[in-house]
Every structure is written in structure tokens, then in C-alpha cells.
N, C-alpha and C positions, 0 to 999 in steps of 0.2 A: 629670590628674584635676581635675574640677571643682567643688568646694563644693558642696553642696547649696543651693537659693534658701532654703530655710525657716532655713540660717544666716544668712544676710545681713539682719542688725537695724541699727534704728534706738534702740534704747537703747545709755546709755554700757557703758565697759566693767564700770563699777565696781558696777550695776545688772545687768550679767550676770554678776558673778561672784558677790554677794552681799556681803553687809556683815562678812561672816565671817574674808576673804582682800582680801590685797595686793593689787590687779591683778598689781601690779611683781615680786613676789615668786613667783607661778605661770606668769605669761604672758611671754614676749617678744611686743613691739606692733610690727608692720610698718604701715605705710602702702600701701594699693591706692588707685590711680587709674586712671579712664579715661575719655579723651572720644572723641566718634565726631560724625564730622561725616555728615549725611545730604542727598539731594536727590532729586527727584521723587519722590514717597510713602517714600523712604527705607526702611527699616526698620523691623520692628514693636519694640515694648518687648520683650517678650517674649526675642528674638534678641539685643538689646543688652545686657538683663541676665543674658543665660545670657556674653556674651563678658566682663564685668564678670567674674563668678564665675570665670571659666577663669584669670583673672589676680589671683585669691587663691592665698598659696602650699600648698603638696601637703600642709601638715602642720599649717595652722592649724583649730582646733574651729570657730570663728566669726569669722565679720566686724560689728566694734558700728563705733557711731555713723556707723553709712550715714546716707548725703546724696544728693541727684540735684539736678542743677541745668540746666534744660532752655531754649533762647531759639532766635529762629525768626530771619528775615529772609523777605522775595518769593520766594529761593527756595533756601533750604536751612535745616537746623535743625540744631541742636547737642546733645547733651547729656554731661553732664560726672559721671561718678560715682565717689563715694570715699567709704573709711571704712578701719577700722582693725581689721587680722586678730592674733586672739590665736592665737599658737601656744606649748603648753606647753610649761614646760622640764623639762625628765628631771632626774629626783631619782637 
């Protein structure tokens, strides 16, 4: 199963949960990464950020403080995406 993209934020986590609650206290925080190297027109965004999401895990609400970090060369391009999947913990 894949995330939905409207999960994947760029706010922290402690602004997605509110000022209300722990992060630490609701969430367990995994770390997703992924870089993808490309060439000759490579791949659209689009495709890269759906393969991003496929590797947040099956049981996290959201992924905060997404990043992308993207560098070229003559003939290939890279980009590098991470952030940080809140998955609840069972009370």
C-alpha cells in the first residue's frame, strides 16, 4: 500500500500534531529515504514521488518534514527524498 501524496508534508512533526500532544508520546518516528538516479529525460516527478511514497511504511498517518534534494550533471540527474513517517501507537 502506498501513502497517499496529500500526506507527504513539509511541516514539522510537532506542527502536525498540534501543540496539544507529545509527538513522542502518540507517534513512533521512522525515517524514509530515497534517491533515484536518472538519464536521458529520466523520469517525470510525478513517478519518483509516487515510488517515495510506496516506501513509507503500511501503517504510518503521515510523512512530516519532507525534503527533496535534486543536482544534475551533462548527463544524468539525481534526486534524493526524505522525511519522517509518524505511525500511531495503540493505546
Amino acid at each position: 500500500m502506498t501513502i497517499a501524496l496529500d500526506k507527504i508534508l513539509t511541516m514539522s512533526a510537532q506542527d502536525y500534531v498540534g501543540s496539544g500532544l507529545k509527538v513522542k508520546d502518540g507517534y513512533n518516528m521512522v525515517g524514509v529515504h530515497f534517491l533515484v538516479e536518472a538519464s536521458g529525460g529520466g523520469e517525470i516527478l510525478s513517478k519518483i514521488i509516487n515510488k517515495f511514497a510506496s516506501q513509507v511504511p503500511d501503517n504510518a498517518e503521515a510523512v512530516v518534514n519532507y525534503q527533496t534534494i535534486t543536482s544534475a550533471n551533462k548527463y544524468r540527474f539525481y534526486v534524493q527524498m526524505s522525511g519522517t513517517a509518524l505511525i500511531p501507537k495503540r493505546a
